[in-house]
C-alpha positions in Angstrom: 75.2 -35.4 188.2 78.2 -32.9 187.6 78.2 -29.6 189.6 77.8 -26.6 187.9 80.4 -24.6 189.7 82.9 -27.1 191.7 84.9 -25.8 194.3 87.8 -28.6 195.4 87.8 -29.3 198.8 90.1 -32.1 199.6 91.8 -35.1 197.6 92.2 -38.5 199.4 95.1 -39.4 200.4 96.6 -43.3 201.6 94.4 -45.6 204.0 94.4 -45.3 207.5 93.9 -48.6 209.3 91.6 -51.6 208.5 88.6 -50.1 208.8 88.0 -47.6 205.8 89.6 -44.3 206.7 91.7 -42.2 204.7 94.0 -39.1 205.1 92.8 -36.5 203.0 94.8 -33.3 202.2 92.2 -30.6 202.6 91.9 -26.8 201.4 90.1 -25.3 204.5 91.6 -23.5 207.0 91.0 -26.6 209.6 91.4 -29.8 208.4 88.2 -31.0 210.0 86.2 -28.2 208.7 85.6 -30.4 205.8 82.9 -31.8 207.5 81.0 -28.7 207.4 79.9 -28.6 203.9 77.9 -31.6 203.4 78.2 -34.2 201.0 81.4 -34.3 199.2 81.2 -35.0 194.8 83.9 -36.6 192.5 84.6 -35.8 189.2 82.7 -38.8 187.9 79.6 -38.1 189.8 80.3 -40.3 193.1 78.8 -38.5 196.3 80.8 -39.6 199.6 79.4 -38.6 202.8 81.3 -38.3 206.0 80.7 -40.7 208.8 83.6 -39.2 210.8 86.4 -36.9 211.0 89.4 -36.0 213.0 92.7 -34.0 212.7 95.8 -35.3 212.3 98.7 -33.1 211.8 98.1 -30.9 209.1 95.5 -33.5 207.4 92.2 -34.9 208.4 91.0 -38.7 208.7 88.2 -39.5 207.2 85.7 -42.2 207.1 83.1 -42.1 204.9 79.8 -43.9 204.3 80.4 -47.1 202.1 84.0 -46.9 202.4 84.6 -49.9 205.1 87.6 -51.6 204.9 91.5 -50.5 203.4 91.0 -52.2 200.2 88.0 -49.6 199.0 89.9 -46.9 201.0 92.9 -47.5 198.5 90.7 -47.7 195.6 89.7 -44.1 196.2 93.1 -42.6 197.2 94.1 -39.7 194.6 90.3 -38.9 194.2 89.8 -35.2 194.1 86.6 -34.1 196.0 84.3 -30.9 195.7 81.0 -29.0 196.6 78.8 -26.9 194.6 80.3 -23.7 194.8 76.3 -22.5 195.4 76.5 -24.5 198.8 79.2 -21.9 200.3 78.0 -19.2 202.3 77.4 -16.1 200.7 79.4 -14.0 203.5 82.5 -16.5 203.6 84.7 -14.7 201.9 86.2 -11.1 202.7 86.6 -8.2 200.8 90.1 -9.3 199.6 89.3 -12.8 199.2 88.3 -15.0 196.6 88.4 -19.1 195.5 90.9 -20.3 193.9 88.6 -21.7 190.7 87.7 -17.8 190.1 91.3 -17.4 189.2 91.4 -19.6 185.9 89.8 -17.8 182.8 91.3 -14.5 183.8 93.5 -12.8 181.5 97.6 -12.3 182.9 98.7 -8.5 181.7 101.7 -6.3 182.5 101.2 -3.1 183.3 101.8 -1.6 179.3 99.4 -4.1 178.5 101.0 -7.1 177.2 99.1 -10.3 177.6 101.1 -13.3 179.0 98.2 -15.5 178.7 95.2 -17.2 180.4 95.3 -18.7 183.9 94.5 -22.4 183.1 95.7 -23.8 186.7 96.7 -23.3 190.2 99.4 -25.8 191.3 101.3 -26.7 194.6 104.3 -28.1 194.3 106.0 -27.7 197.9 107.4 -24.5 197.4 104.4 -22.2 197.2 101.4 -22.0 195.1 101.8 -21.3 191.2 99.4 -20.0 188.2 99.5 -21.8 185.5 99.6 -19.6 181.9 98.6 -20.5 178.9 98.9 -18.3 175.8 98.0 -19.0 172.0 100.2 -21.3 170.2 102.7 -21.1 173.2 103.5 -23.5 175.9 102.2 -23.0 179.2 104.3 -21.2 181.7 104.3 -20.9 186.0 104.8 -18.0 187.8 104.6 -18.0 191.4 101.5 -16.7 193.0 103.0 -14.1 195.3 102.3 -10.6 195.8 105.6 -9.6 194.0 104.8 -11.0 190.8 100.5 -10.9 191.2 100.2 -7.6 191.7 96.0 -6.8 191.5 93.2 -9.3 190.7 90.3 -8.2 189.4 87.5 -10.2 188.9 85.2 -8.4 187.6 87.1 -6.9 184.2 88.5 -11.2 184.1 92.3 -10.0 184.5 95.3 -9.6 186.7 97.6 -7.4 186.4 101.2 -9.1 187.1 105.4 -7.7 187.4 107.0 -10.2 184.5 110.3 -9.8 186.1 109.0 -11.0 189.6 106.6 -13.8 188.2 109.8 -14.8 186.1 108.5 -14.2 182.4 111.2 -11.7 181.7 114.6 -11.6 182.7 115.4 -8.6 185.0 116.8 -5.5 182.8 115.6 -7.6 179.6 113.0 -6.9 177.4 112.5 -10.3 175.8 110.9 -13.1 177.0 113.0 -15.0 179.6 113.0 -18.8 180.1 109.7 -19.2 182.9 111.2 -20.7 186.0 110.0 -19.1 189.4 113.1 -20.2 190.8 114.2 -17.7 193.8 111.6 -15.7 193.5 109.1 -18.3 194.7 107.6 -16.5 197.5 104.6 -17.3 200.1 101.0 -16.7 198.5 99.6 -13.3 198.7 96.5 -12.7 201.1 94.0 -14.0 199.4 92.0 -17.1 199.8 93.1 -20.4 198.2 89.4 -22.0 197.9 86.9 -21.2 200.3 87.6 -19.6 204.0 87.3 -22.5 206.7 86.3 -24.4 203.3 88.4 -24.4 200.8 92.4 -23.4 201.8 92.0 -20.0 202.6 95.1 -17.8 204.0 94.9 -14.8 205.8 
């Protein structure tokens, strides 16, 4: 059965071994705090629980139930994995902290009141993470998710408020439309969560 509300927790990685583990990237704050949240759901409605779990690095090992050998744990690497966003505490999150999945739907604006677009995506290529805008009849366009070029979030009016020379949309001094390219003004993520605090990649 599909959630309702997924939240992404994790997306398998290679096989570990022989024996049916897999690395998993994972957005919590601890790797192994994946194994918090109970059952874990893919896209196409496949529920994978975890046997075990262990650190390693910056990733987590994971065996889960079924999973018993390196040929199913290949068959499963790529697979994105989530919880019901329901299943979360209610207090996880602080004040200033939200899941990433809120972010898509809401409105980019500049502060005269210029829409850029609707967040469609978060993405993480390496050099910090990046929303993902997508405006009528327009291609979509990245700007880095930093506090220079997100400057406010608000959920509850389904907008943020962002600096189109900073996020790249403009070119500095230029009222036009720039090419998008975050480019050198990629910067680290603002403070605010990236999925769910000790559940879901979020940074304080």
């Amino acid at each position: 059965m599909a959630l309702k509300n997924p939240v992404l927790m994790a997306t398998i990685g290679a096989a570990q071994g022989l024996r049916g583990e897999v690395r998993a990237k994972t957005y919590t704050t601890e790797p192994t705090a994946l194994g918090d949240y109970g059952n874990l759901h893919a896209a196409d409605g496949r529920v994978f629980e975890i046997l075990d779990i262990r650190e390693m690095k910056d990733m987590a090992v994971v065996r889960f139930k079924g999973v018993n050998d390196r040929n199913a744990a290949e068959a499963i690497k790529g697979l994105d994995l989530f919880i019901e966003r329901d299943n979360l505490p209610a207090d996880l999150l602080e004040d200033d902290e939200f899941f990433y999945a809120d972010l898509e739907g809401l409105e980019a604006f500049d502060a005269t009141g210029k829409s850029y677009g609707i967040v469609t995506g978060i993405f993480d290529f390496g050099a910090g993470d990046l929303l993902e805008l997508k405006a009528p009849a327009k291609r979509p366009l990245l700007i880095p998710f930093s506090e220079a070029a997100v400057l406010e979030i608000d959920l509850e009016e389904g907008r943020i408020l962002v600096d189109p020379i900073a996020a790249g949309l403009i070119d500095d001094g230029d009222n036009g439309e720039g090419e998008n390219g975050p480019g050198s003004r990629k910067r680290s993520p603002p403070n605010k969560g990236n999925g769910p605090k000790n559940g879901g990649d979020a940074e304080k």
